[in-house]
C-alpha positions as CSV (number, residue, x, y, z in Angstrom):
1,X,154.6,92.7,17.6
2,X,155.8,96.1,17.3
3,X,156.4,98.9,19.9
4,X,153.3,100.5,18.9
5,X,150.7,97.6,19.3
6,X,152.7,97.2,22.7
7,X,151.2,100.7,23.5
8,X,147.6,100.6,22.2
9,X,147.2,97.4,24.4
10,X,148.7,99.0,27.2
11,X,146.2,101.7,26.6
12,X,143.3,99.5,26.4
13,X,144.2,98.1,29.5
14,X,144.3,100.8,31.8
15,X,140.8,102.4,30.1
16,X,139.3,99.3,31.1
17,X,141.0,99.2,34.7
18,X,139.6,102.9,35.3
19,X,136.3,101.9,34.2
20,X,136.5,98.9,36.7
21,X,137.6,101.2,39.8
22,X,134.5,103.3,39.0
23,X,132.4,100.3,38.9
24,X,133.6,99.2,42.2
25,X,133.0,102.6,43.7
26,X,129.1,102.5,43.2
């Protein structure tokens, strides 16, 4: 796996844990 896959999941994974902490706001 290189460095940059390592990134584009950690990216991934914090958009979809922002768009979780909006959903638990409403």
């Amino acid at each position: 796996e290189s460095s940059f896959q390592k990134r584009m999941k950690k990216k991934e994974k914090e958009k979809k844990e922002k768009k979780g902490k909006k959903k638990e706001r409403k």
